[in-house]
C-alpha positions in Angstrom: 34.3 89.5 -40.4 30.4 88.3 -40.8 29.8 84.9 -41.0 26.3 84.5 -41.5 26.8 82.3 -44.0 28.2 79.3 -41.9 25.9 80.2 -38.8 22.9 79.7 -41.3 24.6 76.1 -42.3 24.9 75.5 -38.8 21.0 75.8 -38.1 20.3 73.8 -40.8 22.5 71.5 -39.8 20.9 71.3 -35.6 17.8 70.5 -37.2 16.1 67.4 -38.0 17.1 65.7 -41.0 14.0 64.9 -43.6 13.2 62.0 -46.0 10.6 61.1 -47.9 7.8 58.3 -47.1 5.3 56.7 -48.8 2.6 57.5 -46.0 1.5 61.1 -45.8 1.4 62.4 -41.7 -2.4 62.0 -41.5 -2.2 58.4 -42.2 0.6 58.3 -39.7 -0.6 59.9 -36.9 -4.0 57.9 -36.3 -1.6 54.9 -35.9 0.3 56.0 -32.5 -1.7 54.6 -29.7 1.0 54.2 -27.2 4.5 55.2 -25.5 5.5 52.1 -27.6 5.3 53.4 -30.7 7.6 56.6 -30.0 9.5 55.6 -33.2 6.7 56.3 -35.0 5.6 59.5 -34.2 9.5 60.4 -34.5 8.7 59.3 -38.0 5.6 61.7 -37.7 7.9 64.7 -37.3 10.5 64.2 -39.9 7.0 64.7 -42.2 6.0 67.7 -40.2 9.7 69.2 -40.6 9.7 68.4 -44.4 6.2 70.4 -44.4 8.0 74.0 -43.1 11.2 73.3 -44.7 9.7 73.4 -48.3 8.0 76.6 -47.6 4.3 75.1 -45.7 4.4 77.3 -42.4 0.7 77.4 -42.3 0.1 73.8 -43.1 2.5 72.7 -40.5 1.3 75.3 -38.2 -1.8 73.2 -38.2 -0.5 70.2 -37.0 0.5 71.3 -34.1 -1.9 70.5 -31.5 -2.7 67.3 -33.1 1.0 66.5 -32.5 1.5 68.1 -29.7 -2.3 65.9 -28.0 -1.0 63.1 -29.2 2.5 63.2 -27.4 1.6 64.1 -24.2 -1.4 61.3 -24.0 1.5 58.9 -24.9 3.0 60.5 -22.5 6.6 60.6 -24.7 7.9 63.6 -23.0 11.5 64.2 -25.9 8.3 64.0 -28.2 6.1 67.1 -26.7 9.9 68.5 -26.6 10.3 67.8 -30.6 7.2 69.3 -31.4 7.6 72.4 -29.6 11.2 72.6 -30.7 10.1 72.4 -34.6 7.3 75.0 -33.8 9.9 77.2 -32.6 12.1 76.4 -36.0 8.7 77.6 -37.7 8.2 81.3 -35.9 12.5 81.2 -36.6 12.2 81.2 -39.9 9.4 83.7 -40.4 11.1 85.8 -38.2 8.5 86.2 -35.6 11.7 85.5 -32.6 8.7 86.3 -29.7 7.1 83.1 -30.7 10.3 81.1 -31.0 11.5 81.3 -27.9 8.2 81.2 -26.3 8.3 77.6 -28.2 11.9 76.7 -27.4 11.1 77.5 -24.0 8.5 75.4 -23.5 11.2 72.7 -25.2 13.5 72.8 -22.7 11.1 71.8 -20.0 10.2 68.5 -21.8 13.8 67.9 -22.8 14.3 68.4 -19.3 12.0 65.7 -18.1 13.4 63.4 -20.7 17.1 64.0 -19.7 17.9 64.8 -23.7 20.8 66.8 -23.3 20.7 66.9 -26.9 17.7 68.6 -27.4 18.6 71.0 -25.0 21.8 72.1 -27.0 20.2 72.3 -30.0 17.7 74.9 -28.3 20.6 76.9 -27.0 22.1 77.0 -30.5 18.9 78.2 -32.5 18.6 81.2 -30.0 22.4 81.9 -30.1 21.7 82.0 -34.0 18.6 84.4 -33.2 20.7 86.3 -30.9 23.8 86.6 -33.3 21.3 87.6 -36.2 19.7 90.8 -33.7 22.9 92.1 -33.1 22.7 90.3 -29.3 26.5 89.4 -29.3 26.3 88.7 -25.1 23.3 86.7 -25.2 24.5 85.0 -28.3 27.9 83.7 -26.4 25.5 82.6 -23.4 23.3 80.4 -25.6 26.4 79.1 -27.8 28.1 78.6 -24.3 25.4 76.6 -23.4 24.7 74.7 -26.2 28.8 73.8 -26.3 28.1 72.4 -22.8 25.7 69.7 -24.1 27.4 69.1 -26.8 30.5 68.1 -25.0 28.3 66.0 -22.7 26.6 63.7 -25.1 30.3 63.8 -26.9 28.9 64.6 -30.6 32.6 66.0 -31.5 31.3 66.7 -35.2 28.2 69.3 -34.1 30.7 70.5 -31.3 33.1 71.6 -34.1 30.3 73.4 -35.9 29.1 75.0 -32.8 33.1 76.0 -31.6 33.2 77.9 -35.2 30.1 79.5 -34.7 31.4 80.8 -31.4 34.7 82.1 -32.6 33.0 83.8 -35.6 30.9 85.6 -32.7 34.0 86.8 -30.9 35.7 87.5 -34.1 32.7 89.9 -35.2 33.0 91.8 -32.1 37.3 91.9 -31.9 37.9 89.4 -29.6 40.7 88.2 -31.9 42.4 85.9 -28.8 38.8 84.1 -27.9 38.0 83.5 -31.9 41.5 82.3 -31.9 40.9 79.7 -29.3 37.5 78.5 -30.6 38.7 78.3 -34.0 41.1 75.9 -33.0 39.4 73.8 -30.8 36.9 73.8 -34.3 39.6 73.0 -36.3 41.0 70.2 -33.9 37.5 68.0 -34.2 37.0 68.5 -37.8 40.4 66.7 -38.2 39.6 64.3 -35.7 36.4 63.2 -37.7 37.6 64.3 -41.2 35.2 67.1 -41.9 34.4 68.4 -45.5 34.2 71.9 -43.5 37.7 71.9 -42.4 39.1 73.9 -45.0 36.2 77.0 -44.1 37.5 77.1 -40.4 41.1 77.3 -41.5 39.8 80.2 -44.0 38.5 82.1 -40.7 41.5 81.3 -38.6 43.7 82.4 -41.6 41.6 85.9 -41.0 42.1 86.4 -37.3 46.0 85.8 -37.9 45.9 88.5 -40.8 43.9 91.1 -38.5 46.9 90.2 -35.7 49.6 91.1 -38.2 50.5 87.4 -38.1 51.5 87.2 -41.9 53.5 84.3 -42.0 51.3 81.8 -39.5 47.9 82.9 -41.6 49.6 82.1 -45.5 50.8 78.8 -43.2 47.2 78.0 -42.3 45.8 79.4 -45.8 47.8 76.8 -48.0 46.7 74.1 -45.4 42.7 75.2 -46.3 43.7 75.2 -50.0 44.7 71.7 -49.8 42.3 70.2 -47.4 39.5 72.0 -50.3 41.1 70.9 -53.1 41.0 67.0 -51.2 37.6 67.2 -50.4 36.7 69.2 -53.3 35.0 72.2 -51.4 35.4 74.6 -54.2 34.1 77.6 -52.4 36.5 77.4 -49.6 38.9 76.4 -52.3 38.4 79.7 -53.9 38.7 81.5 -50.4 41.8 80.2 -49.8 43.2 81.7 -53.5 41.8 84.7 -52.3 43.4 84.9 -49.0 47.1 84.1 -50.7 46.3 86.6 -53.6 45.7 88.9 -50.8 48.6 88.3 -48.8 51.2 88.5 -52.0 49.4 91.5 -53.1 50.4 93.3 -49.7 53.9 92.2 -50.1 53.8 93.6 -53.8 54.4 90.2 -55.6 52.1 91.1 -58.1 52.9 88.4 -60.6 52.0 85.7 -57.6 49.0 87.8 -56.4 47.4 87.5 -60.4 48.5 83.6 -60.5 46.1 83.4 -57.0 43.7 85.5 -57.9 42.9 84.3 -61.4 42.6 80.4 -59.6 40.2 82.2 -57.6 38.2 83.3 -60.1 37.7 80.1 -61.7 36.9 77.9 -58.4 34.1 80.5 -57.3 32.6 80.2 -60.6 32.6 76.6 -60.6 31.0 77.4 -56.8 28.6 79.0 -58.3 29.5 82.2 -56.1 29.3 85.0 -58.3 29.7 87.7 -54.9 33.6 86.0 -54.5 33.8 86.3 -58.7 33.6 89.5 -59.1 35.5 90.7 -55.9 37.9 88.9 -57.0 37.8 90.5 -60.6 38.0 94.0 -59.1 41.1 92.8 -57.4 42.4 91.7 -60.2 41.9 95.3 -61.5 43.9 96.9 -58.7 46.6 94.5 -59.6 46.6 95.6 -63.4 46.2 99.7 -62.0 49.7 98.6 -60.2 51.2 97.3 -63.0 50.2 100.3 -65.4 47.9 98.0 -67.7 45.2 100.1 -67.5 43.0 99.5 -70.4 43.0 96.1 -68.9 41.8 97.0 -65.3 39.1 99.2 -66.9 37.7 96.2 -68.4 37.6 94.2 -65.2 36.4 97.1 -62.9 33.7 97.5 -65.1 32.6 94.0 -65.6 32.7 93.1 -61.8 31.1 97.0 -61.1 27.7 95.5 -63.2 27.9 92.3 -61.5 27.9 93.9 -58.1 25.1 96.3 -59.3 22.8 93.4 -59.5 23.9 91.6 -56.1 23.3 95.0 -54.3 26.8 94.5 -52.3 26.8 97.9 -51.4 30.6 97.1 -49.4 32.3 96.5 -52.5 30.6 98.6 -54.9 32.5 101.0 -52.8 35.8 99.3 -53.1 35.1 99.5 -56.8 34.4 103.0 -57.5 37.5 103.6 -55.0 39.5 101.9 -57.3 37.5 103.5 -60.4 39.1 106.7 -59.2 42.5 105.7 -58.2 42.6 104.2 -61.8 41.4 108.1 -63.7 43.7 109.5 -61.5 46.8 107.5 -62.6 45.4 108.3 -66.3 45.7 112.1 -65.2 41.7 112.2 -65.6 40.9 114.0 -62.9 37.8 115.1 -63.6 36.2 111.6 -64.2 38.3 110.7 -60.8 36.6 113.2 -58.9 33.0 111.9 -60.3 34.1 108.7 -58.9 35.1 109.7 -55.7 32.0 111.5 -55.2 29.6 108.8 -56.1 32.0 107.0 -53.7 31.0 109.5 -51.1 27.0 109.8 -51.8 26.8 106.1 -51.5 29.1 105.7 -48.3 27.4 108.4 -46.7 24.0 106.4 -47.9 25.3 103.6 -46.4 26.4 104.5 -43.3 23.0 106.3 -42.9 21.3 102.8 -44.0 23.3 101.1 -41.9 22.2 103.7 -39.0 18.7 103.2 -39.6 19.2 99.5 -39.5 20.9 99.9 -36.3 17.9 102.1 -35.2 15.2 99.5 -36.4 17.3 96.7 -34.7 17.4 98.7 -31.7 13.5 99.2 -31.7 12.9 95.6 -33.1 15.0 94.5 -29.5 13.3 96.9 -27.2 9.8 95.6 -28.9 11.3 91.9 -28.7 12.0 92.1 -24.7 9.1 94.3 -24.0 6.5 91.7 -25.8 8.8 89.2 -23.5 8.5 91.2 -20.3 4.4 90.9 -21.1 4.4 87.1 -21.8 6.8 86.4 -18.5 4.0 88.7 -16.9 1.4 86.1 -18.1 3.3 83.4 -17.5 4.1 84.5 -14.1 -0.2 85.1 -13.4 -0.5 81.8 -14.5 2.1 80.1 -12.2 0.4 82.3 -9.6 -2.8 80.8 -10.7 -1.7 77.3 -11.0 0.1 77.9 -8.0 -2.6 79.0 -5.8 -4.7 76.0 -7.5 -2.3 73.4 -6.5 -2.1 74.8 -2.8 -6.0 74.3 -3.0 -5.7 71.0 -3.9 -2.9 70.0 -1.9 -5.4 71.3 1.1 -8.2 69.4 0.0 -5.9 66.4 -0.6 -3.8 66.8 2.9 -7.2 66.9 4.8 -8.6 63.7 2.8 -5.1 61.9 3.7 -5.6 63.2 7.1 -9.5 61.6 7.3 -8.4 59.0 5.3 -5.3 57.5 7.8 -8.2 58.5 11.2 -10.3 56.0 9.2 -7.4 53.4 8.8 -6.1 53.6 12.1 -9.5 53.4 13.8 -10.5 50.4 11.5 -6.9 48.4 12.4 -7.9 49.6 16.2 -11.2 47.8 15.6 -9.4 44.8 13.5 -6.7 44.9 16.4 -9.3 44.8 19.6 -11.7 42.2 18.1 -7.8 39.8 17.0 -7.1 40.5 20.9 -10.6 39.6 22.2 -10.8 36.5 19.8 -6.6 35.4 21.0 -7.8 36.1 24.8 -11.0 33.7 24.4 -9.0 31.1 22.9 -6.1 31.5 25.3 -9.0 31.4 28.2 -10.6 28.7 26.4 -7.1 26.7 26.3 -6.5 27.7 30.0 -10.0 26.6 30.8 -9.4 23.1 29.5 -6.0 22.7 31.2 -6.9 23.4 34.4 -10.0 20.6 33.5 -7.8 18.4 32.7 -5.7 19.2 35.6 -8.2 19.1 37.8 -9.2 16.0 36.8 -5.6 14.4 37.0 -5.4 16.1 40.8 -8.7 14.5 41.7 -7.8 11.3 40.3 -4.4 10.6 40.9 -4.2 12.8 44.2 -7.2 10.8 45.6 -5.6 7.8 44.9 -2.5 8.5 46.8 -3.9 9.5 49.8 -6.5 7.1 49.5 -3.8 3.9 49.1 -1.8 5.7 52.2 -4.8 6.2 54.4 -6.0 2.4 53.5 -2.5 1.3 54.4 -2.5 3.1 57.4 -5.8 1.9 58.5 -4.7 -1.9 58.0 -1.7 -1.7 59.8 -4.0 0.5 63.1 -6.4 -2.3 63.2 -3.6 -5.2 62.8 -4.8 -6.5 59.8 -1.1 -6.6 58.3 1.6 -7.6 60.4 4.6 -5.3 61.0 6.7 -7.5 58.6 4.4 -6.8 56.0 4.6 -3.5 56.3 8.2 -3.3 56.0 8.1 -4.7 52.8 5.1 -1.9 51.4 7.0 1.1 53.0 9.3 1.4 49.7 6.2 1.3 48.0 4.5 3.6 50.1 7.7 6.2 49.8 7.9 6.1 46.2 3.9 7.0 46.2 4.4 9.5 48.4 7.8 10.7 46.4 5.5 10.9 43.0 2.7 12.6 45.4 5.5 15.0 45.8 7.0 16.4 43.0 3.2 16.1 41.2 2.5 19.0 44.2 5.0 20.9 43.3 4.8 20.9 39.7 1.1 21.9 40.1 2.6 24.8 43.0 5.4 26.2 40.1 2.7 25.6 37.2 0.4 28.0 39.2 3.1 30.1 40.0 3.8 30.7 36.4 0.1 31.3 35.5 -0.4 34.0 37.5 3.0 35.3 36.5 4.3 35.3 40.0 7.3 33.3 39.1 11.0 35.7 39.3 14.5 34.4 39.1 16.8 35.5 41.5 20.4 33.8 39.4 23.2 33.4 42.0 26.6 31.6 41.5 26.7 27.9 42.2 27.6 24.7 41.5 25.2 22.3 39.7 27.3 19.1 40.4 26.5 19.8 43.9 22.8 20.1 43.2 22.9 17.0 41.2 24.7 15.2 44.0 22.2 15.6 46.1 19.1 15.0 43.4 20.9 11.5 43.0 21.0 10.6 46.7 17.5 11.6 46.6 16.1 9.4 43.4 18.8 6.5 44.2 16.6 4.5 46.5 14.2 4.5 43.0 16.4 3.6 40.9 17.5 0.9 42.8 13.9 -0.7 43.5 13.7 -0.3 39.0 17.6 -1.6 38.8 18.3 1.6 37.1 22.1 3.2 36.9 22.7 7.2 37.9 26.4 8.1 36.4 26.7 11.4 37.5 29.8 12.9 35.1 29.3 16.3 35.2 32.9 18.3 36.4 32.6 21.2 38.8 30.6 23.6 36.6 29.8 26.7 38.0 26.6 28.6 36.8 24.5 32.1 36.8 20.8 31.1 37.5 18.4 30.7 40.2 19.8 27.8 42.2 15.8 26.7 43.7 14.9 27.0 39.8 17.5 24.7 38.5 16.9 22.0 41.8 13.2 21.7 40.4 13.8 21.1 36.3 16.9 18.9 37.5 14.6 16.6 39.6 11.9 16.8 36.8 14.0 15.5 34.4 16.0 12.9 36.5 12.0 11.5 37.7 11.1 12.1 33.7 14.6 9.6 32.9 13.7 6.9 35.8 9.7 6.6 35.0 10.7 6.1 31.4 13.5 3.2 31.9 13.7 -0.2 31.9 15.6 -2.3 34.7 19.0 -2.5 33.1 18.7 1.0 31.8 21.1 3.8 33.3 20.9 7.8 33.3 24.2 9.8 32.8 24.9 13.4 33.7 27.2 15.2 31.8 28.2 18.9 30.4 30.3 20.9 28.3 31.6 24.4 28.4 30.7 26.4 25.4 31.9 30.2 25.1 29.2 32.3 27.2 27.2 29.0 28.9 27.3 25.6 29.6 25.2 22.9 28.6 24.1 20.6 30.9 22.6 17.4 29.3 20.2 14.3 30.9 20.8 11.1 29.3 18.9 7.6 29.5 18.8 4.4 27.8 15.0 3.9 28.4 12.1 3.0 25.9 12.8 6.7 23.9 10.0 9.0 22.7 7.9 8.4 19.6 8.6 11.3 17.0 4.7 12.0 17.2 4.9 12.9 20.3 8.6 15.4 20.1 6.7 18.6 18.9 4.1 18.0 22.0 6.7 17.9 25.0 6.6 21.5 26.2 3.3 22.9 24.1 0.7 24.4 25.9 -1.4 21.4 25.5 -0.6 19.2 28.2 -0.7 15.2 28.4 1.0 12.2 29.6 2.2 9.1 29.0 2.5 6.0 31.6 6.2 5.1 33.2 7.7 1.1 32.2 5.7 0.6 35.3 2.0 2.3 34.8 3.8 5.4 36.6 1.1 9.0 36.1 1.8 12.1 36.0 0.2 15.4 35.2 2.1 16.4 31.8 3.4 19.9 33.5 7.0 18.9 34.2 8.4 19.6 30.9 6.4 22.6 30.4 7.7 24.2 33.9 11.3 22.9 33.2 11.1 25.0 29.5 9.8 27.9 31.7 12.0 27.7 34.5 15.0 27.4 32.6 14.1 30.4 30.0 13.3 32.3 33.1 17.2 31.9 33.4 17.9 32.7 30.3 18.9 29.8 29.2 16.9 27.2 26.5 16.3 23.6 26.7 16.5 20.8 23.7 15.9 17.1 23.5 16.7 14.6 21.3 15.3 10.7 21.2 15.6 7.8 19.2 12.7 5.2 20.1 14.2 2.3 21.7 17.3 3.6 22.2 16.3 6.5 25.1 16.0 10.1 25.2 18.4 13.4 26.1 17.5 16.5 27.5 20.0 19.2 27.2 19.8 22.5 28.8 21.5 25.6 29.0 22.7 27.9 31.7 24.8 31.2 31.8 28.5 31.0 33.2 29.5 32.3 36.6 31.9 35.5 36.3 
């Protein structure tokens, strides 16, 4: 059951359909510059395939590394794929299969790289072709199996059928009637689906498995369904195969009037096919008919004129078939002496035959072994070249692992250098900051300090030597207490502010109470407030706290001195909090003159400076600036918010008690 004929169609089908254009492919190929203009070097190739298609192997031989240069610089990897693809087509067709696959290899790789799934398939189903063709039925199911895979990916159901058929016609040419069956159908199934011309041939070769599995009735079924689907799309060739096959049929069930009718309508549809093999087969079966039927002048006449035509189409097969029915015809005449010529020349040609068909068997056999071992030597080079390459890359990677290597000690040592000179320049400028902060500080201390103890000591030195009377003293000691009060808390601002510069400054958190804290802050700053006429609310509820009780005493009377220096009489301060879900927030709130939105951003920066009370009250600018650190030391943040004119509020935050 060869097939050749439809596995042929089928290659030509896989490859590249060609049209004509105006430019010829060396005015063409100077133009592609880029990836961008893939679509014209796809163009390129549909000229290069029209080239070995009519017959112009050399002159399309010698495009190829013009095509092949030109793809990989635009780096169109389904390009370099195409080309070596159509090279491969090239050394198919000249039967030189070495160089084929070498080239459909090579194919694959590119097809590969440009995820082209169809590419790939058609590969597989050239060397399935090439396989089929060397009698390689195993490796001719691999490749069709492969290809089929593809196909099915990509979903191209009307190649798929093509490729199904070519399968089953595999398995039906070595008797694996039940796999041709399957593939046949699964053929037959798409060609329906997308309304094939070809349906009617796949019936045909189903028809033939059912008539080899004594399935009479299903195969004239499936043979009238051909006949009709030909007749619709006017295949006359399978039209004329499907005659056959009923002529055949009714011919085995003796219905020789029906068998004639079918045969005789085969006849006439293979010669408007042009077939003239099917003609005269089919006239030689047309003899056997008349032999049957005792019209034997009649089937002399057509054994004879189909035994010429056969003579010139060298179909050894039925040649035989002819002089077997040559004999059986003299032998029902009673000539048995022309019968026995024709059995004879029966038997010289069969036993040519089979002895042709031995040596073709023998030079296939040798052609294989020469095929594999000329594959064996190019895997060999291919193999010493991957060695090669291989050994070359390592090199490189080497070379290129140790320049990385040099490279990143470089890099790191020049960010160590770029990291050491950022530090050094950050620790001048932080030493230059510190520098004029404790200048300015100094100069506040020497100042302010010296004024204190300088107003005390004159005070002091009046009242020894009775130049104030004790009344008049009286009335400066509030005066004298609030100096000595401001003296106070300045000290100990400058005590935590050198604390925290030398980094000697550790919370030690313990549970209290800050109303209690705040209770006694107030009793402390009332007798201020009073002599400014200045209002302490304290509102706070019992709020118990995780922080370092001494900590929170200092930023509490920071802030409350902060609130009283910056109000007017009238003015009042109000304490107040509010539980939130881990902390509470604790907030300090004045009416007094506000703070100018200038000056928001400066409050706890690095850069230090003050700003007289409503009543020319100093300071040194570092109670903010320890309160923020003091507070964060507690994890814990502070905030303020002020409206000028309206007063300020400091809000801070403290972790709950357990």
């Amino acid at each position: 059951m060869k097939k050749t004929t439809l596995i042929v169609g089928l290659l030509m089908l896989l490859c590249y359909s060609g049209f004509s254009q105006n430019k010829s492919l060396d005015s063409i190929l100077p133009t592609i510059k880029t990836q961008k203009d893939s679509v014209v070097f796809d163009n390129a190739m549909k000229h290069f395939k029209k080239l070995w298609l009519t017959g112009k192997y050399e002159t399309a031989l010698s495009y190829e590394n013009k095509l092949l240069s030109i793809s990989k610089k635009i780096q169109y990897n389904k390009g370099i794929g195409d080309v070596y693809t159509q090279i491969g087509n090239v050394y198919n067709y000249t039967q030189q299969h070495i160089k084929a696959f070498h080239n459909y290899d090579k194919a694959i790789i590119y097809y590969k790289i440009a995820n082209y799934p169809r590419g790939l398939a058609i590969i597989n189903n050239n060397k399935s072709t090439i396989e089929q063709g060397r009698g390689n039925s195993e490796q001719a199911i691999h490749y069709i199996l492969k290809a089929n895979l593809y196909f099915e990916r990509i979903k191209d159901g009307l190649v798929l059928s093509s490729t199904y058929n070519n399968m089953a016609n595999i398995y039906s040419d070595i008797d694996k009637l039940e796999l041709a069956e399957k593939y046949y159908k699964k053929s037959i199934a798409l060609k329906k689906q997308h309304n094939s011309k070809k349906l009617g041939a796949s019936l045909n070769n189903l028809a033939l498995v059912y008539i080899a599995q004594k399935r009479i009735d299903s195969a004239e079924i499936l043979t009238k369904e051909s006949l009709k689907i030909s007749k619709q799309n006017n295949s006359t060739l399978s039209e004329s195969l499907a005659y056959n096959r009923l002529a055949s049929l009714a011919l085995d069930k003796r219905e020789y009037q029906k068998s004639k009718k079918y045969y005789d309508s085969s006849y006439y549809a293979a010669l408007r096919a042009q077939n003239n093999k099917v003609a005269a087969n089919t006239k030689q079966q047309l003899g056997l008919i008349a032999i049957r039927t005792e019209k034997y002048e009649e089937a002399e006449r057509l054994l004879t004129e189909a035994r010429k035509e056969l003579i010139k189409l060298k179909t050894t097969p039925l040649l035989l078939t002819n002089y077997k029915y040559s004999a059986t015809l003299d032998s029902a005449r009673g000539n048995f002496t022309k019968a026995f010529a024709w059995q004879k020349k029966y038997q010289e040609i069969a036993d040519q035959n089979s002895s042709d068909e031995t040596t073709e068997k023998i030079t296939q056999a040798e052609a294989r072994f020469k095929s594999e071992l000329e594959q064996l030597k190019l895997l060999e080079e291919q193999k010493k070249r991957e060695l090669q390459t291989k050994e070359e890359l390592y090199r490189y990677r080497i070379f290129t692992f140790i320049s990385l290597g040099v490279s990143i000690l470089i890099f790191i040592f020049l960010i160590f250098i770029i990291k050491t000179r950022k530090e050094r320049k950050r620790y001048i400028k932080e030493l230059n900051e510190s520098n004029q902060v404790k200048n300015k500080l100094f100069s506040i201390i020497s100042h302010d300090l010296k004024n204190e103890i300088h107003g005390l000591d004159g005070t002091l030195n009046l009242l020894k030597e009775d130049a104030i009377s004790t009344e008049e003293f009286q009335e400066i000691i509030p005066l004298l207490a609030n100096k000595t009060h401001q003296t106070s808390i300045m000290l100990n601002n400058l005590l935590n502010w050198s604390k925290s510069q030398m980094k000697e400054l550790n919370a030690k958190p313990t549970e209290f109470n800050i109303k209690d804290v705040i209770h006694s802050k107030f009793t402390f700053f009332e007798p201020k407030a009073e002599l400014k006429d200045i209002k302490l609310e304290n509102q706070l509820d019992s709020t118990m706290v995780f922080a370092d009780k001494d900590m929170f005493s200092i930023v509490s009377q920071n802030l409350i001195a902060n609130a009283i220096k910056f109000c007017k009489p009238g003015d009042s301060i109000t304490l107040h909090s509010e539980e939130k879900e881990k902390h509470y927030e604790i907030c300090f709130q004045d009416t007094g003159v506000g703070i100018p939105q200038e000056n928001l951003g400066r409050l706890f920066s690095e850069d230090t400076f003050t700003t007289e009370g409503t009543q020319q009250e100093t300071g040194t600018g570092l109670g903010l600036k320890i309160c923020k650190e003091l507070i964060e030391l507690n994890k814990g943040e502070i905030k303020v918010k002020s409206i000028l004119g309206e007063g300020s509020t400091f809000c801070i935050t403290l972790p709950k008690a357990s």
